[in-house]
Backbone as a printed PyTorch tensor [residue, N CA C, xyz], in Angstrom:
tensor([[[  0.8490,  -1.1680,   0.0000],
         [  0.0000,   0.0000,   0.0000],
         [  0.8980,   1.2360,   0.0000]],

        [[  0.8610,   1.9110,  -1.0240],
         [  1.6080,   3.3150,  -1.1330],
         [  0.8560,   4.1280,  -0.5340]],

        [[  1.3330,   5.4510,   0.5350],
         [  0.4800,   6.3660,   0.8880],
         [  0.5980,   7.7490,   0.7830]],

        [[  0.0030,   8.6540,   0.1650],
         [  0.3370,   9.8150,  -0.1600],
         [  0.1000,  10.8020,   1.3350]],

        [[  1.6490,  11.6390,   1.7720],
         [  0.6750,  12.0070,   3.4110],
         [  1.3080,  13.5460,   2.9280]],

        [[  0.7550,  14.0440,   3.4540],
         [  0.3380,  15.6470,   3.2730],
         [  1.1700,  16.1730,   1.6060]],

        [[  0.5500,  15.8140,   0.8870],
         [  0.5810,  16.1260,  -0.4360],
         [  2.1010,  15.6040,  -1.0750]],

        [[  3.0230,  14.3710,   0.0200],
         [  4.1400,  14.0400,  -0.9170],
         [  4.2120,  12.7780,  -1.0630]],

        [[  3.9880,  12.1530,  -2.4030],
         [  4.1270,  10.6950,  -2.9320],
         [  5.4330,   9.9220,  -2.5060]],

        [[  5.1980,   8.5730,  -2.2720],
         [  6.4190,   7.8520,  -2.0660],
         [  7.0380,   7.6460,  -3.8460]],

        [[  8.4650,   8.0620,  -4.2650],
         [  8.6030,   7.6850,  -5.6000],
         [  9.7030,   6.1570,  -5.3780]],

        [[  8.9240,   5.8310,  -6.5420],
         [  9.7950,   4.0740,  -6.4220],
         [ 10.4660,   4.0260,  -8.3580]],

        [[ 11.7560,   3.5220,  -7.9630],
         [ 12.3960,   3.4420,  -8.9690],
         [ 12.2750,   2.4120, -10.0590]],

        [[ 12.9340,   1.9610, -11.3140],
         [ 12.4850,   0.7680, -11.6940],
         [ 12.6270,  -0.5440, -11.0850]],

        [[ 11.3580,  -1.5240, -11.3780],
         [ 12.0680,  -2.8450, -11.1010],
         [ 11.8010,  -2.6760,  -9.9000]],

        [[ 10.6650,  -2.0360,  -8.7670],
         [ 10.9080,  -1.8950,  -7.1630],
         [  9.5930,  -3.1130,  -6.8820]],

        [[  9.9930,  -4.0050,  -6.0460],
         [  8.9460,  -5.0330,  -5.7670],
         [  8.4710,  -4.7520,  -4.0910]],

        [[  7.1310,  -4.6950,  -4.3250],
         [  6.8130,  -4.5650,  -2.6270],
         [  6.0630,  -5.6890,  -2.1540]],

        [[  6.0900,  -6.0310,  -1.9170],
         [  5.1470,  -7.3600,  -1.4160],
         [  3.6060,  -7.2470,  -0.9050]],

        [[  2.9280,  -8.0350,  -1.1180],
         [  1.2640,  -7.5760,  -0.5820],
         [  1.6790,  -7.4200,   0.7710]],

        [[  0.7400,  -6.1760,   1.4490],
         [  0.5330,  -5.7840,   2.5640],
         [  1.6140,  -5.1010,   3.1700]],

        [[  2.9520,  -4.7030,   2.3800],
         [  3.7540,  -3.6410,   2.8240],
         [  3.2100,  -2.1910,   2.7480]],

        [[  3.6880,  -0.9450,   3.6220],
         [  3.1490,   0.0260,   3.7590],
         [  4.1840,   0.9370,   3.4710]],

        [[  3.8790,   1.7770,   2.4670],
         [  5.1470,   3.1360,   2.2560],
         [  4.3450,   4.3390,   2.4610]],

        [[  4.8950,   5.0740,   3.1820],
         [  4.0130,   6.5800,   3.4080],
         [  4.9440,   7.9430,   3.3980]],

        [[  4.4370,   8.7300,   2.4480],
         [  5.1930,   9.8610,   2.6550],
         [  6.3100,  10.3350,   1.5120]],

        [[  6.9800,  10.9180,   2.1670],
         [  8.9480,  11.0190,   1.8750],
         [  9.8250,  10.0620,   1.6960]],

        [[  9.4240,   9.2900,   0.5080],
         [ 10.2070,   7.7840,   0.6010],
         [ 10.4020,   7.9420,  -0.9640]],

        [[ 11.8410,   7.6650,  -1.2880],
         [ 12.7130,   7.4320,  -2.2270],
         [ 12.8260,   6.0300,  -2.2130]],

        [[ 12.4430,   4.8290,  -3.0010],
         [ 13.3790,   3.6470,  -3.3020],
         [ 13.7650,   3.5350,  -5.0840]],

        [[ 15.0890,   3.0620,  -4.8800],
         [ 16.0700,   3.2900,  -5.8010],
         [ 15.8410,   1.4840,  -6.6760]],

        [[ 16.1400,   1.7040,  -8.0020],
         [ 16.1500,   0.8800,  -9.1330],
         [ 16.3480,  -0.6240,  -7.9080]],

        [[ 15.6890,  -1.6370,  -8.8200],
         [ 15.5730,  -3.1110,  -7.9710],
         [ 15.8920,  -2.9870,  -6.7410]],

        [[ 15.2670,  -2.6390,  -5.5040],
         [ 14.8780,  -2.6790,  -4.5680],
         [ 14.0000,  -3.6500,  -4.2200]],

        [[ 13.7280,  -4.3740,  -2.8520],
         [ 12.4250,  -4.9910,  -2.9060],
         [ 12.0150,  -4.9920,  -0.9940]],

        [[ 11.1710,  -5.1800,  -0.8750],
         [ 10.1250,  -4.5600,   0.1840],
         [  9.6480,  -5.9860,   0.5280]],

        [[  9.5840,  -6.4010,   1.5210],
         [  8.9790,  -8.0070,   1.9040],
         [  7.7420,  -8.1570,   3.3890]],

        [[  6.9730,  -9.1730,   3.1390],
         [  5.7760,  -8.2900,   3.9680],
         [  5.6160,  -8.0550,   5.5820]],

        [[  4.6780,  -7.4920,   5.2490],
         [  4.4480,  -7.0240,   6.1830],
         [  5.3540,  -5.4300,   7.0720]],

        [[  6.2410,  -5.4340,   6.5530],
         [  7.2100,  -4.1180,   6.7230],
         [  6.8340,  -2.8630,   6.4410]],

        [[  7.0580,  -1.6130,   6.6660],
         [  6.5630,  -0.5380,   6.7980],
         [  7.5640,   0.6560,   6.8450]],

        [[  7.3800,   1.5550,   5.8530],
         [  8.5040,   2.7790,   5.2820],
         [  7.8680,   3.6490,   5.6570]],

        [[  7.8650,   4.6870,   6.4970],
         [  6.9890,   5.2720,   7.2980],
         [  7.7900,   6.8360,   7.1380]],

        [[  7.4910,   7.9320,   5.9020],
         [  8.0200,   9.0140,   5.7930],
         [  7.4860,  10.5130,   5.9980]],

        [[  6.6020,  10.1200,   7.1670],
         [  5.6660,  10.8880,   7.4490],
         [  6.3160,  12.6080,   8.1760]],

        [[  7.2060,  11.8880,   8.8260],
         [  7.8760,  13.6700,   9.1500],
         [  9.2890,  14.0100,   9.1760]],

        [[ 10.0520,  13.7790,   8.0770],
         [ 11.2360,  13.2620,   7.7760],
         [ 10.8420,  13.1170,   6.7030]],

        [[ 12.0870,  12.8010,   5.5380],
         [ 12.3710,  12.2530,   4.5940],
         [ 13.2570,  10.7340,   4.4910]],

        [[ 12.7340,   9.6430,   3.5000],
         [ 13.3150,   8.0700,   3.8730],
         [ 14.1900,   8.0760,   2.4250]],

        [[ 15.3650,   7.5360,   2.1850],
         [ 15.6520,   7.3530,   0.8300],
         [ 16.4570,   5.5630,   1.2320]],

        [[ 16.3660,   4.9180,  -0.0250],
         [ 16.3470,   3.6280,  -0.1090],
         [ 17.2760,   3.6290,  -1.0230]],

        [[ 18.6190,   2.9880,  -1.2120],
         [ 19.0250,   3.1330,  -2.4030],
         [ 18.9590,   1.9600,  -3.7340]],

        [[ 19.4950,   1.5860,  -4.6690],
         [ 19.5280,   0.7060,  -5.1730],
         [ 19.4160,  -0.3220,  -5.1080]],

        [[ 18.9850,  -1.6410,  -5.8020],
         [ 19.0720,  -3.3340,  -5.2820],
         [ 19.5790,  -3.4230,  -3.5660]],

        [[ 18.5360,  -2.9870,  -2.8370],
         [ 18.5890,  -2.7770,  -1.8030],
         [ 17.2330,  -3.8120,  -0.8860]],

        [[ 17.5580,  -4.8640,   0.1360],
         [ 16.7780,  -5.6710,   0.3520],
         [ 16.3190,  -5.2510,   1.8030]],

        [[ 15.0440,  -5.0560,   1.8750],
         [ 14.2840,  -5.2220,   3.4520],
         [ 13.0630,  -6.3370,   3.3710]],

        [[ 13.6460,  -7.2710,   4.2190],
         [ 13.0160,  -8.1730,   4.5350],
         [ 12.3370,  -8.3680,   5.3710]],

        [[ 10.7430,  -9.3350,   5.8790],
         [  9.7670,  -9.6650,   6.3840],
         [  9.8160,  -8.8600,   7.3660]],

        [[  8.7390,  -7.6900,   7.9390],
         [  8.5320,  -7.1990,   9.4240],
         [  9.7720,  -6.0470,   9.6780]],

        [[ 10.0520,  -5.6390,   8.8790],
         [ 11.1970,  -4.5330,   8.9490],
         [ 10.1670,  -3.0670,   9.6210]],

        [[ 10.7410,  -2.5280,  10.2290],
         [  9.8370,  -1.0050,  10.9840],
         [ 11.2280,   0.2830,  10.3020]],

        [[ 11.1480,   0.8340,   9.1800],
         [ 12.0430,   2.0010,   9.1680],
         [ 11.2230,   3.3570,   9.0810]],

        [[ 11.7810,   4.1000,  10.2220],
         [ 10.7130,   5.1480,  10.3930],
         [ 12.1660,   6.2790,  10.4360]],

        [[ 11.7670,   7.9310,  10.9490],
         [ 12.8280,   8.9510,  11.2920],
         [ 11.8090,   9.6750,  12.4900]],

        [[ 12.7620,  10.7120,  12.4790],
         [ 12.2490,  11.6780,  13.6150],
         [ 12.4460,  12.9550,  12.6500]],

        [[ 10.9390,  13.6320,  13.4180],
         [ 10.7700,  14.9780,  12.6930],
         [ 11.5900,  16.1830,  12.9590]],

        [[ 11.8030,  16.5520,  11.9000],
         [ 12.9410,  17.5640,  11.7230],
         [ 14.8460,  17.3920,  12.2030]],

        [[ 15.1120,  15.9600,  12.5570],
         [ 15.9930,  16.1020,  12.7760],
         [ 17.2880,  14.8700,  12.6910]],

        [[ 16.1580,  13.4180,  12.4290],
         [ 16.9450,  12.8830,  11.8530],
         [ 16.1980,  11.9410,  10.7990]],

        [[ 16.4090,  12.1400,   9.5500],
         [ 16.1810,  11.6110,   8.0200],
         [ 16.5440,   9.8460,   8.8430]],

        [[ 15.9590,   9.1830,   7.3200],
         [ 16.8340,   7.8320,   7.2430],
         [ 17.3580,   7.7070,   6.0790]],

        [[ 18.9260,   7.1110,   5.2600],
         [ 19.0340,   6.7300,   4.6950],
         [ 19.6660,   5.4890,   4.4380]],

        [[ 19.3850,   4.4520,   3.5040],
         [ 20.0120,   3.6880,   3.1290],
         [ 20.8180,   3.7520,   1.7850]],

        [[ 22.1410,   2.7130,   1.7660],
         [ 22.7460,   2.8690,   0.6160],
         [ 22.1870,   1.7970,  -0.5400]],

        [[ 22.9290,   1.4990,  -1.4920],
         [ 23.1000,   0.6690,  -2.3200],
         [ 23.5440,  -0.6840,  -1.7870]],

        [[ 22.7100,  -2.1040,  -2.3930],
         [ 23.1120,  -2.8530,  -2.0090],
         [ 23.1300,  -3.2830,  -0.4750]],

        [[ 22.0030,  -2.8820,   0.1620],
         [ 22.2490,  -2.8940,   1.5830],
         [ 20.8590,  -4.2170,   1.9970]],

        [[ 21.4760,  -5.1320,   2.4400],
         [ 20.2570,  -5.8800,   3.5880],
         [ 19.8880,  -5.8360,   4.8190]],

        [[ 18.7710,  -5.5730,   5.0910],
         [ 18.1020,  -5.4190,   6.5760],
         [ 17.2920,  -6.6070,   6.3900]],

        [[ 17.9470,  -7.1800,   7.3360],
         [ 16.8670,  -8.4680,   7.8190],
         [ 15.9580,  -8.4760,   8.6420]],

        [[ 15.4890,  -9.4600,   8.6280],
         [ 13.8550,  -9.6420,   9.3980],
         [ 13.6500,  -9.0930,  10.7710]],

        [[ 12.5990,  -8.2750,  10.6950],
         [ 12.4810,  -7.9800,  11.9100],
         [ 13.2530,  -6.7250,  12.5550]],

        [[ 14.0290,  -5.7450,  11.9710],
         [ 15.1000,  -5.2090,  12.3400],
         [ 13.9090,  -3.9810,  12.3660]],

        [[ 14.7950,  -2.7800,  13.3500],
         [ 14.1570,  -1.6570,  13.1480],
         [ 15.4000,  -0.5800,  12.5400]],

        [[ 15.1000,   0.3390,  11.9060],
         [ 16.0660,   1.1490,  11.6150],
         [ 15.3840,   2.9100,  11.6830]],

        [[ 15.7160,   3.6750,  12.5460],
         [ 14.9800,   5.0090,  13.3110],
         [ 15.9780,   6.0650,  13.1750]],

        [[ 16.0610,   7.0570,  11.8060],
         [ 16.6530,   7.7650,  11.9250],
         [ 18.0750,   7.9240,  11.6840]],

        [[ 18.2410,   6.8910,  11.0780],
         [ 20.2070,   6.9060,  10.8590],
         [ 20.3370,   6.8270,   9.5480]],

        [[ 21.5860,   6.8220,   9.3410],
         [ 22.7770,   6.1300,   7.7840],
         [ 23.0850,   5.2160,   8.1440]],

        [[ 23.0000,   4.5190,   6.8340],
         [ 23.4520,   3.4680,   6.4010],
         [ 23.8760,   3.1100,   5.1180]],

        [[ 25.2620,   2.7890,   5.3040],
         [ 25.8720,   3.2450,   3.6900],
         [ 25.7860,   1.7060,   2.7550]],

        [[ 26.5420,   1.9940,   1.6470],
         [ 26.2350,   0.6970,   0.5300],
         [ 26.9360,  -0.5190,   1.5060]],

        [[ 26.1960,  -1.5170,   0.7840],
         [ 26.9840,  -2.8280,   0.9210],
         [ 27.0150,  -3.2070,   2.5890]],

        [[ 25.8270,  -2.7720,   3.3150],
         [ 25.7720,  -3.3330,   4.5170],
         [ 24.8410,  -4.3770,   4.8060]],

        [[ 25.3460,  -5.3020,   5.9480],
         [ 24.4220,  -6.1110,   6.1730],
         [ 23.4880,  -6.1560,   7.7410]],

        [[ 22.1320,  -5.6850,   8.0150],
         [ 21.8920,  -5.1740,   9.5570],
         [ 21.2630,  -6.5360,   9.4170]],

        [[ 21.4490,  -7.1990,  10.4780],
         [ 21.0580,  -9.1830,  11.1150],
         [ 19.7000,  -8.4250,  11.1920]],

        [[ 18.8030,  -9.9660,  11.6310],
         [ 17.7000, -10.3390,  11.7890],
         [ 17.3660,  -9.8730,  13.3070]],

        [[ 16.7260,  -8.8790,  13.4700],
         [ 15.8050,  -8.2390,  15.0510],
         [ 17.2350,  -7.1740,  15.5640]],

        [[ 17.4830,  -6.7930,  14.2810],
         [ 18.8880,  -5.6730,  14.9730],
         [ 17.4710,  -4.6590,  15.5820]],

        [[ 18.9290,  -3.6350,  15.9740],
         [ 17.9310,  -1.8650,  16.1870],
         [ 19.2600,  -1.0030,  15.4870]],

        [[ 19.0140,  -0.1110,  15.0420],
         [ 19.8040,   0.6810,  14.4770],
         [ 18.6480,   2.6700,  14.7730]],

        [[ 19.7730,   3.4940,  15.7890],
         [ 18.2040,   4.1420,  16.4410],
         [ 19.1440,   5.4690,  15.8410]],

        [[ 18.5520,   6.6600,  16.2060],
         [ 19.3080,   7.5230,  15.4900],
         [ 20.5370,   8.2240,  15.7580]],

        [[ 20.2820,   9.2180,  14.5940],
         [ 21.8740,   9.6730,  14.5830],
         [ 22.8710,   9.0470,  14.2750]],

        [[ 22.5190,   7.0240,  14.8470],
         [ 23.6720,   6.3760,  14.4240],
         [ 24.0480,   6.2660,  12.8010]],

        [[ 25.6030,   6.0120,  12.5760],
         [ 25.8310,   5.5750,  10.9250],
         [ 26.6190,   4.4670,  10.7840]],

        [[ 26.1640,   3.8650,   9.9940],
         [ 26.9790,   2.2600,   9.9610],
         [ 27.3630,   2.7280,   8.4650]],

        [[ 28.6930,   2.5670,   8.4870],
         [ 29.9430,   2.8290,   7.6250],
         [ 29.9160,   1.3780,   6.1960]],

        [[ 30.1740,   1.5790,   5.1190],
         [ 29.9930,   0.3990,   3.8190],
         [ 31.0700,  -0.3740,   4.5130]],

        [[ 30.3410,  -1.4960,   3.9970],
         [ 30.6990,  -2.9730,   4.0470],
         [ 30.5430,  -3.7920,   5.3010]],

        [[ 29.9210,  -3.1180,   6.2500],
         [ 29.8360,  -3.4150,   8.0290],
         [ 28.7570,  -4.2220,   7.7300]],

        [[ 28.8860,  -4.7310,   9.1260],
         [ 27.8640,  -6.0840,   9.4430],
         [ 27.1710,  -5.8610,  11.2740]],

        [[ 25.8160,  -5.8110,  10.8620],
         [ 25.6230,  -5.3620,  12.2130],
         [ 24.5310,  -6.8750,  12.4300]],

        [[ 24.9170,  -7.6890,  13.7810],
         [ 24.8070,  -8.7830,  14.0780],
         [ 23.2850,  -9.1170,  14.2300]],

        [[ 22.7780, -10.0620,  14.1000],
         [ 21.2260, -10.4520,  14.4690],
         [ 21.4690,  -9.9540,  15.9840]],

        [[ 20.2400,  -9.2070,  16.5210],
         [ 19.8580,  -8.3510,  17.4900],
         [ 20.6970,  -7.6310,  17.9390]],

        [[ 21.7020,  -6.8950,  17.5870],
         [ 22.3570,  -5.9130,  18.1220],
         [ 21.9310,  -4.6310,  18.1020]],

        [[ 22.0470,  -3.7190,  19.0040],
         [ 21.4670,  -2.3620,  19.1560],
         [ 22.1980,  -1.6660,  19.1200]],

        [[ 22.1090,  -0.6450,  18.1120],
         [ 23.4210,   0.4550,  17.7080],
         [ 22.6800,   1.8690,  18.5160]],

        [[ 22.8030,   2.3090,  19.5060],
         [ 22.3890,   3.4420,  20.0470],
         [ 22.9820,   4.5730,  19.7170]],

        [[ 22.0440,   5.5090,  19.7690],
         [ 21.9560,   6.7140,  18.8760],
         [ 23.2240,   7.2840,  19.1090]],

        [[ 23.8520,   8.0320,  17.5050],
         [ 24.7560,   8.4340,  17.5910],
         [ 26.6270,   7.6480,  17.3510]],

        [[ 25.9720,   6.3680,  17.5930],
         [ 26.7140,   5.2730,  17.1350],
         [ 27.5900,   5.3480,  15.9780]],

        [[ 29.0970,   5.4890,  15.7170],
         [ 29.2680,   5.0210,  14.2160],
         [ 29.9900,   3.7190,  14.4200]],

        [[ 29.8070,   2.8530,  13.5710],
         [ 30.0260,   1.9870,  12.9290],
         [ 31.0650,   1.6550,  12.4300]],

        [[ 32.3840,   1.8280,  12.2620],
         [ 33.9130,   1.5460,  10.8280],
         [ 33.3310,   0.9550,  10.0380]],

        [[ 33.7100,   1.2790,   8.4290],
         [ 33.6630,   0.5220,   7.5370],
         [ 34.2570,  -0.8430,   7.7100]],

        [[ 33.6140,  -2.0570,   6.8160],
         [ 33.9150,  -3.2820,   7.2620],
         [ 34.5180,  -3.8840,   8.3120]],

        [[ 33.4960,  -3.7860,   9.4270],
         [ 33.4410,  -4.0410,  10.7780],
         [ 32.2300,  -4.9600,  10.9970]],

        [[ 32.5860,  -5.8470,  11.9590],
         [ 30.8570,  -6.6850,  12.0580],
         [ 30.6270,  -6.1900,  13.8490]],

        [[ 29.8640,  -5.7860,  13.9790],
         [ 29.3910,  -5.1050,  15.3560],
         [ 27.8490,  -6.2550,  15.8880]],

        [[ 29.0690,  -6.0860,  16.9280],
         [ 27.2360,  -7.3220,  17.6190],
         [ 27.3190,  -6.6480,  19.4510]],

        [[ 26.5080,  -7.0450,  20.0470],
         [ 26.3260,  -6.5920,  21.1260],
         [ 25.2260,  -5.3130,  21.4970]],

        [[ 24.8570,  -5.2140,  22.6100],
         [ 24.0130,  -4.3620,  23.0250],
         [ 24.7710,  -3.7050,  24.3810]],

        [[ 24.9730,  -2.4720,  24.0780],
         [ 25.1020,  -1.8740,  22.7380],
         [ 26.2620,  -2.0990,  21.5690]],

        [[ 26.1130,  -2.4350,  20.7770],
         [ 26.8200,  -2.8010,  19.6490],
         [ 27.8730,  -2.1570,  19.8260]],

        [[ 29.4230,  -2.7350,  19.4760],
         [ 30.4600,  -2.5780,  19.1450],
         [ 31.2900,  -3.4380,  18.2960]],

        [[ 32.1790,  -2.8600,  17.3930],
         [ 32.7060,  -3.4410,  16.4960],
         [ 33.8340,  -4.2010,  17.0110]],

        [[ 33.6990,  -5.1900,  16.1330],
         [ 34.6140,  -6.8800,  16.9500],
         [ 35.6100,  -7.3780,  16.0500]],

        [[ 35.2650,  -7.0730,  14.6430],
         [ 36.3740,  -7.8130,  13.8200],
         [ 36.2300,  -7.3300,  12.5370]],

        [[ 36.8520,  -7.6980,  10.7990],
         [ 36.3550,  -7.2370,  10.1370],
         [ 35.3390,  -8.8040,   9.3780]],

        [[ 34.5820,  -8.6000,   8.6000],
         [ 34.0720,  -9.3870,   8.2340],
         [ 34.3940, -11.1240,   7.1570]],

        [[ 34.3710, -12.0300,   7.2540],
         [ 35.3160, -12.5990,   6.5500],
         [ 34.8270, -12.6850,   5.1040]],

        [[ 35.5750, -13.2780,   4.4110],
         [ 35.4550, -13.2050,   2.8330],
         [ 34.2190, -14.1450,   2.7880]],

        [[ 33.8660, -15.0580,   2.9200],
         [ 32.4760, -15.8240,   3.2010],
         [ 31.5000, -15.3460,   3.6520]],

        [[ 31.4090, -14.4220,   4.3910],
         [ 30.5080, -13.5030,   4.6610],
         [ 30.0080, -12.4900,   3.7710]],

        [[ 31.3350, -11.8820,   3.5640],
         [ 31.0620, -10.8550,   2.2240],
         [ 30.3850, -11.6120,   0.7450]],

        [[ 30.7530, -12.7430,   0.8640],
         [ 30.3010, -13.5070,  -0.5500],
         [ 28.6220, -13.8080,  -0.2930]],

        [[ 28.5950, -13.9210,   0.9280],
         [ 26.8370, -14.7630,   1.5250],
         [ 25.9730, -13.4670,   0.9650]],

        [[ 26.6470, -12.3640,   1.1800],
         [ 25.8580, -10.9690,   1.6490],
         [ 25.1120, -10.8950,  -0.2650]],

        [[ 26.5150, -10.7990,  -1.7480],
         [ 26.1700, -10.6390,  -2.5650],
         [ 25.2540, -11.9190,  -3.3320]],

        [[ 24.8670, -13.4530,  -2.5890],
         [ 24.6990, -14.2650,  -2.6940],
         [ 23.1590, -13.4940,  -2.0700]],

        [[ 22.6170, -13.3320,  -1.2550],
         [ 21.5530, -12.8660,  -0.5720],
         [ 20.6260, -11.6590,  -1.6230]],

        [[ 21.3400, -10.8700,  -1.7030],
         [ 20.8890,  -9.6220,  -2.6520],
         [ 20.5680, -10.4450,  -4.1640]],

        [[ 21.5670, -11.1950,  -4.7000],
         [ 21.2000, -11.7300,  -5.4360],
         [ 19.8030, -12.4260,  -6.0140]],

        [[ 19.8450, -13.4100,  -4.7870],
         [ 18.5900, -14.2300,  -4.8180],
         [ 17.2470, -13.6360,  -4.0830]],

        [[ 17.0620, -12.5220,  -3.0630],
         [ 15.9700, -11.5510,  -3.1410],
         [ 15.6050, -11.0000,  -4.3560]],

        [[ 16.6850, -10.5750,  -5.2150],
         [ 16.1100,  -9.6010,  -6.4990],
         [ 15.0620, -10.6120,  -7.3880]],

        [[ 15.7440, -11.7050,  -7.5810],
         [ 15.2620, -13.1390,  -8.2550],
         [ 13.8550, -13.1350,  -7.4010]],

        [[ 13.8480, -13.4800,  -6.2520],
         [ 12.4760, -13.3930,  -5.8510],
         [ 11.6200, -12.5960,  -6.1270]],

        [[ 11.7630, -11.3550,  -5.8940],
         [ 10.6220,  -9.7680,  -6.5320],
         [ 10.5480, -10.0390,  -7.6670]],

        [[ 11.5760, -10.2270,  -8.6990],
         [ 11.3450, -10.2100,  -9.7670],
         [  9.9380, -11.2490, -10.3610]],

        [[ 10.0300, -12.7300,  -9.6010],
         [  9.1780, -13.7860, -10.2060],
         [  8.5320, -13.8440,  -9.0930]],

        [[  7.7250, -13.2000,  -8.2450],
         [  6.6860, -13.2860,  -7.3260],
         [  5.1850, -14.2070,  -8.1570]],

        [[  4.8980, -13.4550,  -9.0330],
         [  3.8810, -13.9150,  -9.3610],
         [  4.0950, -15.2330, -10.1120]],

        [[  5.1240, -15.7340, -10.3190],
         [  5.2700, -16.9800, -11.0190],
         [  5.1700, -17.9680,  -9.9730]],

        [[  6.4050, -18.2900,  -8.3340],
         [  6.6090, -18.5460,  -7.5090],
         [  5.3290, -18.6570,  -6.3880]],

        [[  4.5020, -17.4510,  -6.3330],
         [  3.0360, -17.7390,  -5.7020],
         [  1.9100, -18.1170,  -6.1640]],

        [[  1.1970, -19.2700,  -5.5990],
         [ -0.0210, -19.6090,  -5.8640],
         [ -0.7600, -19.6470,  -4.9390]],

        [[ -1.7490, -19.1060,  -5.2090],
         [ -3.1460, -18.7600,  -3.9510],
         [ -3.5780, -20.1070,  -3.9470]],

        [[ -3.9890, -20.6990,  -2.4140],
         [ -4.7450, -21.5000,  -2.4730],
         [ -6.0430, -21.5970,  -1.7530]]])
């Protein structure tokens, strides 16, 4: 469901797949093959959201900002997994935020970082580039290994493949 809120459209780039029952509202930019998975919610109601390129948010994602003072952006190539919230921060290309992270504002997670299933990056947080940060509150522990980095373009990969053939892949029953 796209929502138009006080006279500004969400614009979606080519190739952007949202899944039934996702919600975009507002000030929301998503960038060429992107895809949106359900139940999740882009919420650009007092703030501005930008999404960048082949960029994956998966099942139950909450990305919202705060009014007037902190935007959200994402980069290129970036996965947020299930369940994660992301409130107000950066987030540059080629990151990967785990499954039930928090990422709250002000914070910025730097390209190529890895922020761990449930870790909480509290506001103001940065991140190093290719760093994997786990803990509450999150801190960076190591850099990421080459298997990791390969899983990440292995992941983006096969989401795009999914949006792309939704309707082939689902059958109502």
């Amino acid at each position: 469901m796209i929502y138009e809120y006080r006279g500004i459209r969400p614009r979606l780039g080519k190739d952007v797949f949202l899944a039934p029952n996702v919600v975009v509202l507002g000030d929301v930019e998503i960038g060429d093959g992107s895809n949106i998975w359900f139940n999740s919610v882009v919420r650009g109601d007092v703030h501005w959201i930008k999404i960048g390129s082949h960029t994956n948010i998966q099942d139950l994602c909450m990305l919202h900002v705060t009014g007037g003072k902190y935007p959200l952006s994402l980069g290129n190539g970036v996965i947020v997994g299930h369940r994660a919230v992301l409130h107000g921060c950066t987030v540059h290309d080629n990151v990967l935020i785990g499954i039930g992270a928090l990422v709250l504002d002000g914070a910025v997670i730097e390209e190529g970082a890895i922020i761990a299933a449930g870790a909480v990056v509290t506001p103001g947080t940065v991140i190093p580039a290719d760093r994997v940060a786990m803990g509450t509150p999150a801190r960076p522990t190591r850099e990421p290994t080459e298997a990791e980095k390969a899983f990440h373009q292995i992941n983006l990969s096969r989401y795009g493949e999914y949006g792309r053939n939704f309707d082939e892949l689902v059958r109502t029953v």
